[in-house]
LOLOMI-404394 format. One record per residue (C-alpha): residue in one letter; x, y, z; residue number from 1. Coordinates in steps of 0.001 Angstrom, whole numbers, plus 500000, padded with zeros to 6 digits. Layout:
N
a;X;Y;Z;NUM
...
! end
This chain:
527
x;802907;488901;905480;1
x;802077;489400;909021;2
x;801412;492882;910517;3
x;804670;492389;912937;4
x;806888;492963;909736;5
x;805893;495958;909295;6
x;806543;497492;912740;7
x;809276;500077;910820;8
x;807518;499928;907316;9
x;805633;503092;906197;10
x;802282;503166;907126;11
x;799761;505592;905349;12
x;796096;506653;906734;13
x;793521;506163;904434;14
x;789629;505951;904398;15
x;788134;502931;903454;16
x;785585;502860;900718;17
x;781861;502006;902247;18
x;781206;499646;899543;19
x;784580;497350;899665;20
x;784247;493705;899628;21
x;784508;492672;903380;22
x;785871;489216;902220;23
x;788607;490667;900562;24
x;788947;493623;902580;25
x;789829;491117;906100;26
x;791941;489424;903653;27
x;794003;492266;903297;28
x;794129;494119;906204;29
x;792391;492124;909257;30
x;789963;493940;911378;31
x;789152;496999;908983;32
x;785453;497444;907902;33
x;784600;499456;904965;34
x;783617;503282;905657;35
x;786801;503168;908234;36
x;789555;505211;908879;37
x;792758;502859;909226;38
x;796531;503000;908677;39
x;797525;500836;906163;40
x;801689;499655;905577;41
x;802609;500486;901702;42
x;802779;497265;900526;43
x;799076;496403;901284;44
x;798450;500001;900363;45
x;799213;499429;896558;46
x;797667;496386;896559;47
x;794369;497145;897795;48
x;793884;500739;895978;49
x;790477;499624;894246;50
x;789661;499084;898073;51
x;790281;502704;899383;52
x;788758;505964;898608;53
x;791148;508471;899722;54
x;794025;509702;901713;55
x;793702;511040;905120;56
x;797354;512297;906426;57
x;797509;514446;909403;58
x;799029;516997;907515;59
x;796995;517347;904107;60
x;799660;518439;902410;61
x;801460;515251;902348;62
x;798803;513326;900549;63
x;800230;515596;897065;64
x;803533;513431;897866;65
x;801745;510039;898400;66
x;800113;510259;895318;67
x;803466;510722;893293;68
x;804482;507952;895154;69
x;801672;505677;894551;70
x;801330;506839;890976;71
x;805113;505799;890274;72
x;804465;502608;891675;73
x;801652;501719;889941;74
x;803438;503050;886467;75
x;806415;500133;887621;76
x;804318;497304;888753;77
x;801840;497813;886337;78
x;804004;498244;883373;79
x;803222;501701;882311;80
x;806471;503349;882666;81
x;807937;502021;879648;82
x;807286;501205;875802;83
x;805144;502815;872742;84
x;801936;504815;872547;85
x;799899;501301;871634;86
x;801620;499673;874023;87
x;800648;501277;877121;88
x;796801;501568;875723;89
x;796648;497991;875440;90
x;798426;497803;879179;91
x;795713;500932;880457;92
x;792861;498704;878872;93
x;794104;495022;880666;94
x;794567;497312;884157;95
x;790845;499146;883419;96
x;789425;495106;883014;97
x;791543;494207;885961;98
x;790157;496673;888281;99
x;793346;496553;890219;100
x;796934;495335;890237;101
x;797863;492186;890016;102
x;798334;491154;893749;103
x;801323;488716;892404;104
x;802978;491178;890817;105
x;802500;493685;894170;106
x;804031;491298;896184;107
x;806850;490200;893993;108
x;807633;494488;893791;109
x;807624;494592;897371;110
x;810243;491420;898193;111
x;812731;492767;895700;112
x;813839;495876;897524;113
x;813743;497134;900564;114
x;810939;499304;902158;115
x;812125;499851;906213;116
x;812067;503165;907256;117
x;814617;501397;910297;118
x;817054;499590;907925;119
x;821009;500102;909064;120
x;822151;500073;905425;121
x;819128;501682;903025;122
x;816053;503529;905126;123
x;813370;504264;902723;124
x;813744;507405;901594;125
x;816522;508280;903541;126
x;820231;508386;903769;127
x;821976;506708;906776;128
x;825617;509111;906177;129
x;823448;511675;907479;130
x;824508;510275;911180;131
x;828209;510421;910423;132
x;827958;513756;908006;133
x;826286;515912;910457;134
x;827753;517679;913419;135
x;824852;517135;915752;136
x;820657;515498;915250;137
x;817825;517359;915915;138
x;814855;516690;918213;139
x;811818;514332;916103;140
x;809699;517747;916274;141
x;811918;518770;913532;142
x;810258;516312;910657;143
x;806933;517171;912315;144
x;805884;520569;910174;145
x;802170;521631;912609;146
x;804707;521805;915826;147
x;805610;524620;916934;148
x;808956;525977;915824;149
x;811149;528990;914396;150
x;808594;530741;912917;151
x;805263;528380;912579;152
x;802617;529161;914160;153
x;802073;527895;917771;154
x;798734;527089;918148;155
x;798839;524051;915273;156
x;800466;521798;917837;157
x;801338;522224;921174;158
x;803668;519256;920968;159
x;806935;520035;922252;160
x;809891;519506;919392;161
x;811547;516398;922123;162
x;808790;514478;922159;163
x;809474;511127;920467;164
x;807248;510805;916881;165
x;805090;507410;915579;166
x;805994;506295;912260;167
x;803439;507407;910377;168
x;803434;510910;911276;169
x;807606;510407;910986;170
x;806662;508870;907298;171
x;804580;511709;906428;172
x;807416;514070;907717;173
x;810220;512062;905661;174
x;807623;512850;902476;175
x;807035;516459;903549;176
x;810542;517435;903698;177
x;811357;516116;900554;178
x;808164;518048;898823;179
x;807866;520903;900724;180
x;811209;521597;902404;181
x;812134;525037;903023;182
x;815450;526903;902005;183
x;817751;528288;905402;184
x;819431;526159;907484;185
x;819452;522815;908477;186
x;822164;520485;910183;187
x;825798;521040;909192;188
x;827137;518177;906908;189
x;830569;518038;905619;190
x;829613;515531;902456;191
x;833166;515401;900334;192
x;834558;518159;901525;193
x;831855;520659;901360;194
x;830608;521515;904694;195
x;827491;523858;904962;196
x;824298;523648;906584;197
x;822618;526056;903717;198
x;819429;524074;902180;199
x;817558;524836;899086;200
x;813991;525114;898698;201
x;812086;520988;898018;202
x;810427;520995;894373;203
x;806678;521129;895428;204
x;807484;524346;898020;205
x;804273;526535;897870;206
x;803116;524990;895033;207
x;799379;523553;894148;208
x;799356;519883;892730;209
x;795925;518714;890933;210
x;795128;515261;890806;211
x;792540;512486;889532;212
x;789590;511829;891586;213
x;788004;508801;890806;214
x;786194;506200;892641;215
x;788438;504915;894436;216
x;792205;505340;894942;217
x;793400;502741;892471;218
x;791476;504688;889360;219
x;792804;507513;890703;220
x;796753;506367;890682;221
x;796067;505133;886965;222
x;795177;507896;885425;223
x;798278;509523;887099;224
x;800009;507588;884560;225
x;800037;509615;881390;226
x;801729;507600;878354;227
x;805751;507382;878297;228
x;806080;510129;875739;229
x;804735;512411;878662;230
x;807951;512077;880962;231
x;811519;513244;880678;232
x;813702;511693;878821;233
x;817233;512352;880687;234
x;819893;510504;880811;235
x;820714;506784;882627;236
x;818012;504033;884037;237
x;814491;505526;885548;238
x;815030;504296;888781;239
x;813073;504858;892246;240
x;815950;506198;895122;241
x;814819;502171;896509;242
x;815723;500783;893071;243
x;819616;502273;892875;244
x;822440;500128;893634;245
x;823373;503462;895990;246
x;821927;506980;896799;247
x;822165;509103;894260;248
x;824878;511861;894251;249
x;823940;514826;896101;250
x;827015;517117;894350;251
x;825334;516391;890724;252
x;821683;516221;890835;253
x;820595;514355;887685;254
x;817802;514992;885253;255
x;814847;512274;885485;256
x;815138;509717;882780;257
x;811123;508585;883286;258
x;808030;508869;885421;259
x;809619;507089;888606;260
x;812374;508952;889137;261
x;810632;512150;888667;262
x;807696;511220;890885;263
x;810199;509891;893756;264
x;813905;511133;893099;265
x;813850;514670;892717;266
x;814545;516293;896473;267
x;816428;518995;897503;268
x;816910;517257;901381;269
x;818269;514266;903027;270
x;816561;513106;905964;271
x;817655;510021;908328;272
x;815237;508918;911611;273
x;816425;506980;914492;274
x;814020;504770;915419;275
x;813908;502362;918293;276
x;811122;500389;919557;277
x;808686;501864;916955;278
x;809326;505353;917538;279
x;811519;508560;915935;280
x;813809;509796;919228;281
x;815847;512179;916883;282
x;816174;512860;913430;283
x;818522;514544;911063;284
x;817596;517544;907813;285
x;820066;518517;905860;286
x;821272;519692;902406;287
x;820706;517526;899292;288
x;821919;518833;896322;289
x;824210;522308;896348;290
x;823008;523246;892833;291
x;819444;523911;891683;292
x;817324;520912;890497;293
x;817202;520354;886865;294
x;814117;522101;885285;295
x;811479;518965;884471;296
x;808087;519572;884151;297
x;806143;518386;886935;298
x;802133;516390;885797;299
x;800124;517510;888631;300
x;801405;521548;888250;301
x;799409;523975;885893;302
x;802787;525612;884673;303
x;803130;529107;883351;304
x;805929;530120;880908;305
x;805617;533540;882762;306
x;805168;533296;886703;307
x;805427;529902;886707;308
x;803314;527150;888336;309
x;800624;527865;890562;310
x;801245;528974;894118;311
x;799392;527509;896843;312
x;796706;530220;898415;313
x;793917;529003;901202;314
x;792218;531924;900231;315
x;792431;531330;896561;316
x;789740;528983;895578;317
x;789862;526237;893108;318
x;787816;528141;890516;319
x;790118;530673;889645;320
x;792284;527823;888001;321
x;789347;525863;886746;322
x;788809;527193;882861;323
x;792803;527006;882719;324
x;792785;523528;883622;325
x;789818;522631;881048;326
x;791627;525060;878780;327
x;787976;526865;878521;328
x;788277;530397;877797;329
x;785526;533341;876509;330
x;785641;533916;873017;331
x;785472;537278;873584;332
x;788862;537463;875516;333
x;792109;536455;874265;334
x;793305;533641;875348;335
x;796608;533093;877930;336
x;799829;531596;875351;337
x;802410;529446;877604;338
x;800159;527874;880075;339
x;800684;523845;880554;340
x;798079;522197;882538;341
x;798616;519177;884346;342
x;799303;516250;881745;343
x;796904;513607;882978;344
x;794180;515969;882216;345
x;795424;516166;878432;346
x;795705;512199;878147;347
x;791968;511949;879963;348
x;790253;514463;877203;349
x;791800;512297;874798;350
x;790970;508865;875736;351
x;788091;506848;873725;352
x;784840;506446;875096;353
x;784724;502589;876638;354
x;788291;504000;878966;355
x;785629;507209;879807;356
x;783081;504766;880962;357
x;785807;502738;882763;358
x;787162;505227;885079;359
x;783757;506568;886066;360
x;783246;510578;887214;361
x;786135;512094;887242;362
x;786930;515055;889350;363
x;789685;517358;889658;364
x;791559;517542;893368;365
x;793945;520461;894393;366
x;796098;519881;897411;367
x;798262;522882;898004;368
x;800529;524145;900747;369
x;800825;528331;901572;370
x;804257;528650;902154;371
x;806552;531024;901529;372
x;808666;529935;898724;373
x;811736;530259;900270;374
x;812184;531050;904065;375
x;811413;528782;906788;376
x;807541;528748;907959;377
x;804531;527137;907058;378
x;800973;528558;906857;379
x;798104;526379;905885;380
x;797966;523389;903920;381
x;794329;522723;901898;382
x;792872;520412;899881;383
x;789653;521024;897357;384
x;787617;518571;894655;385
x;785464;519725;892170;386
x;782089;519098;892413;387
x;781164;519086;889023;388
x;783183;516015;886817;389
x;786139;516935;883863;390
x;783570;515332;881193;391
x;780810;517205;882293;392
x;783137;520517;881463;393
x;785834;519840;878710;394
x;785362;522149;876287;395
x;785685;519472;873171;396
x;782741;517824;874776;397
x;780733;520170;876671;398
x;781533;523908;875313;399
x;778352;525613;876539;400
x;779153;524615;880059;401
x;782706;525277;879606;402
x;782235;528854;878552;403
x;780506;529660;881552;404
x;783278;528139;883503;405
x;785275;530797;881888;406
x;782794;533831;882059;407
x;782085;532483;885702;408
x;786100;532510;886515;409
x;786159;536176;885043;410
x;782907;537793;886433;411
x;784023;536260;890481;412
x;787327;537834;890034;413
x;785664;541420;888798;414
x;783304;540988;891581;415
x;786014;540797;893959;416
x;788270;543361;892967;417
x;785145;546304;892633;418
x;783702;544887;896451;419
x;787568;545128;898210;420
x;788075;548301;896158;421
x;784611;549963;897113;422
x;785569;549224;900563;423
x;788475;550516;901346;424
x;787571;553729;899696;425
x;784611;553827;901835;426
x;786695;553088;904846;427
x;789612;555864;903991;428
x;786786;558051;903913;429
x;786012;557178;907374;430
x;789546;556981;908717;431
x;791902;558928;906335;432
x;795148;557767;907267;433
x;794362;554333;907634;434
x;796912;552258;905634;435
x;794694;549519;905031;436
x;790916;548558;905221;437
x;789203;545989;908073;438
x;786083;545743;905782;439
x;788094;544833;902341;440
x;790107;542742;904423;441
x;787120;540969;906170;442
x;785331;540585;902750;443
x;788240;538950;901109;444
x;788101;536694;903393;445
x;784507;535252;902936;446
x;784149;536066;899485;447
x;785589;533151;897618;448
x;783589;531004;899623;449
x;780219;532574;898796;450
x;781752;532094;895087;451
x;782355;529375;895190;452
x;778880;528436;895462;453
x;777503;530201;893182;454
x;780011;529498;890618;455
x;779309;525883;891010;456
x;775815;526033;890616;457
x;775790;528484;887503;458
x;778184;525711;885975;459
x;775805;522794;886995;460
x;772904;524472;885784;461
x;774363;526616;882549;462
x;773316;529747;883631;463
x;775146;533309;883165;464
x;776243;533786;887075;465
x;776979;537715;886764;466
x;773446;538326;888505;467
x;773721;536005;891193;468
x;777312;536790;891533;469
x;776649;540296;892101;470
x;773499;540284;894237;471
x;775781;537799;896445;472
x;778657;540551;896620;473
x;776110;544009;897471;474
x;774926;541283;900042;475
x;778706;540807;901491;476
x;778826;544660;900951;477
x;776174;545435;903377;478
x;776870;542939;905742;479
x;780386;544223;906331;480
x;779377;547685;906731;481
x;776564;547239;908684;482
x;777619;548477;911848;483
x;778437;551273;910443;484
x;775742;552067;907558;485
x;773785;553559;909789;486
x;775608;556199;911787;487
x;776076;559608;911121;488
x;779622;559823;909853;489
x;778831;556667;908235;490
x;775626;556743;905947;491
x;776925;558477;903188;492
x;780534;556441;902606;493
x;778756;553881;902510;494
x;775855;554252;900790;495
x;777799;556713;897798;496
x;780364;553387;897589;497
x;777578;551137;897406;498
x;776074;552760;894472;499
x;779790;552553;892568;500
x;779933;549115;893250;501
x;776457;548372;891944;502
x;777684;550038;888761;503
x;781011;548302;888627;504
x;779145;545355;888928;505
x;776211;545208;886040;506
x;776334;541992;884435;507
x;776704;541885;880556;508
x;773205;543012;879494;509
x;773899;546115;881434;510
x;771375;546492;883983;511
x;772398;546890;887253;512
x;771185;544149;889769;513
x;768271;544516;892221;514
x;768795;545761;895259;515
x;768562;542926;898240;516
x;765665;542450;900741;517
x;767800;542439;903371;518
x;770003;544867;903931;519
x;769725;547900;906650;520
x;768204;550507;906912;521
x;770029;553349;906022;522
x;772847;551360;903237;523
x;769442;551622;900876;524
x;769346;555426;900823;525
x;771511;556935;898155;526
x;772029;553820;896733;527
! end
């Protein structure tokens, strides 16, 4: 198929891997040379995954979507969506030989429906009443989430809302909304009589998704697959929105009947883009569904029976969720009951040694979006991989290392909590009616980074991290109060909070860690 066909198709931006085949890669998609950035139109996306090695969207949150979308995909084509247990080993063993999908098969997927984000009668992913339905469009900016509007932040994108959008980022916008789509108000669409521009909150809203990370994007989609038994089992055909004879009802939101239509049915938004010559000139959000989505547990979520999933934090790193993921824990702490970590990660810990050796290193990746769960406004969307692999930490395999990713989780989050605390007794000391503390707030902030690393390395290496953990915190400590430490009214705060937070943070053989080379002064006295 020629690129020309695909002026209205979606188009996703990916990074190529540096080791591709060059043949086959200017095969695929003339003029790209491995190690490049390019945008790549779906079709050729599926059916070059073993050539790719990640996702780059403009907004990272909308590479959590993509995968769901690729994954389902590569469950239809590929013939993992359906039939027994044996069954789909057999079909994960002939795809792990293969190496990739069956380009035949991609292209014979792709001519049966219809994948034009400009078609009159079906839009991907959209719905074309929208136009009739709604009393009035909105400007592109609106599918755009980084511009500036209502109450995001301005300084993301200084792109007015009226500006007219590419396709891709429109594509990426079309996925967003129907992830991450806030509750409030949208356009106002009289659908069968009910007329209301009230919108409920998309299924992914402030949530973290964790994914595969193999070698390259096609391993990666695979294991995303987990075995039939693994989806829900509602009523009617598993069908993709693409696959339906016509859009599915938004007055009785159905319960997924497999894994492709819950990895691309379930939104809580309908979105329709004009495009002309190439680009989005207005666009229309409004309400999907009146009535909650029915409950189905999502595979990429680490679900809670109390709390529920996982809420997406930039400042909460991806070690504080690590041992629940592994399901590692300290035998010397009871363990959590009702927590349900993603499913591909209970299918991978399972699967026979020759599939292990097939996939390659594994690694665990956590896109997440900090939202607030209901009202309008976005904060920051993140992404973070592991750098140590899921074999080299499952607990049925490696238990040692696994119990200090447990310990490790517990001792960071002690470490925090004594440092913030310390500080912003020390401060109130300093300013008595302050209602909250610079220095705790300061700390927070580059603590779980400084964790991070040492985390990581006490896992890679085996090693108890409470001493390096809590030399690394007295260091944060001092370096916080340091313009301070020294003054008058400020030597003995800070120095008589110091000492309590050595003391609150003596690892498990009970000595109290060394104090560091190089801190000031005057934070040493007392201390």
């Amino acid at each position: 198929m020629s690129k020309a066909e695909y002026i209205c198709y979606p188009q996703v931006r990916v990074w190529v891997r540096s080791d591709a085949d060059p043949v086959e890669l200017a095969a695929l998609i003339p003029g790209t040379a491995p190690g490049s950035t390019v945008t790549v139109p779906l079709p050729e996306l599926v059916a070059g995954l073993h050539l790719l090695d990640t996702y780059v969207p403009a907004n990272v949150a909308a590479e959590a979507a993509i995968r769901r979308l690729v994954a389902a995909f590569v469950a239809r084509i590929g013939g993992l969506d359906h039939g027994t247990q044996e069954e789909w080993e057999d079909r994960l063993d002939e795809l792990l030989g293969a190496g990739r999908l069956d380009p035949v098969a991609v292209k014979g997927y792709f001519s049966r429906f219809v994948f034009d984000l400009a078609d009159p009668l079906r839009p991907f992913l959209q719905h074309p009443a929208l136009a009739a339905e709604c009393s009035k469009s909105a400007s592109p900016g609106k599918l755009h989430f980084d511009r500036a509007a209502g109450n995001n932040a301005p300084w993301w994108d200084h792109t007015p809302q009226d500006v007219p959008m590419d396709l891709v980022t429109a594509f990426e916008g079309i996925v967003l909304w129907r992830g991450y789509g806030s509750c409030g108000t949208g356009a106002q669409r009289n659908h069968r009589g009910k007329n209301t521009k009230t919108m409920k909150a998309g299924p992914y809203r402030s949530l973290v998704s964790y994914f595969p990370e193999c070698r390259n994007l096609f391993l990666s989609a695979l294991l995303s697959c987990p075995p039939p038994a693994v989806w829900p089992t509602g009523t009617g055909g598993d069908l993709a929105p693409w696959e339906a004879d016509a859009p599915a009802d938004p007055m009785a939101p159905m319960v997924p009947a497999g894994p492709v239509g819950l990895l691309t049915g379930r939104a809580a938004h309908h979105i329709l883009a004009n495009v002309a010559d190439g680009q989005v000139s207005e666009c229309w959000v409004a309400w999907g569904t009146l009535a909650d989505l029915p409950a189905a547990r999502d595979p990429f979520v680490l679900d809670r029976e109390k709390g529920g999933a996982v809420r997406g934090s930039h400042r909460r790193g991806l070690l504080r969720d690590f041992d629940a993921l592994i399901a590692a824990s300290d035998p010397s702490v009871k363990a959590s009951a009702g927590v349900h970590r993603p499913a591909w990660i209970d299918v991978y810990a399972q699967l026979p040694a020759e599939q292990l050796e097939s996939l390659g290193p594994v690694r665990v990746r956590a896109v997440g979006y900090d939202q607030d769960k209901r009202e309008m406004g976005d904060s920051i969307a993140y992404t973070a991989t592991t750098p140590e692999t899921l074999a080299a930490c499952l607990p049925g395999r490696q238990p040692q290392r696994a119990r200090i990713v447990a310990v490790g989780r517990q001792d960071c989050e002690r470490a925090e909590q004594h440092l913030t605390e310390q500080l912003r007794r020390a401060w109130r000391k300093l300013d008595p009616g302050a209602k909250s503390s610079p220095w705790a707030e300061q700390a927070q902030t580059q603590f779980w980074d400084r964790a991070d690393r040492v985390f990581w390395e006490a896992v890679r290496t085996v090693t108890d991290p409470a001493g390096a953990l809590a030399r690394m915190t007295l260091d944060l400590y001092d370096e916080v109060t340091a313009d301070v430490a020294t003054s008058p009214e400020g030597f003995l705060p800070v120095a008589e909070h110091r000492k309590w937070l050595r003391i609150g943070l003596a690892p498990r053989n009970g000595r109290i860690p060394e104090v560091s080379k190089g801190r000031g002064k005057g934070a040493a006295s007392g201390s």
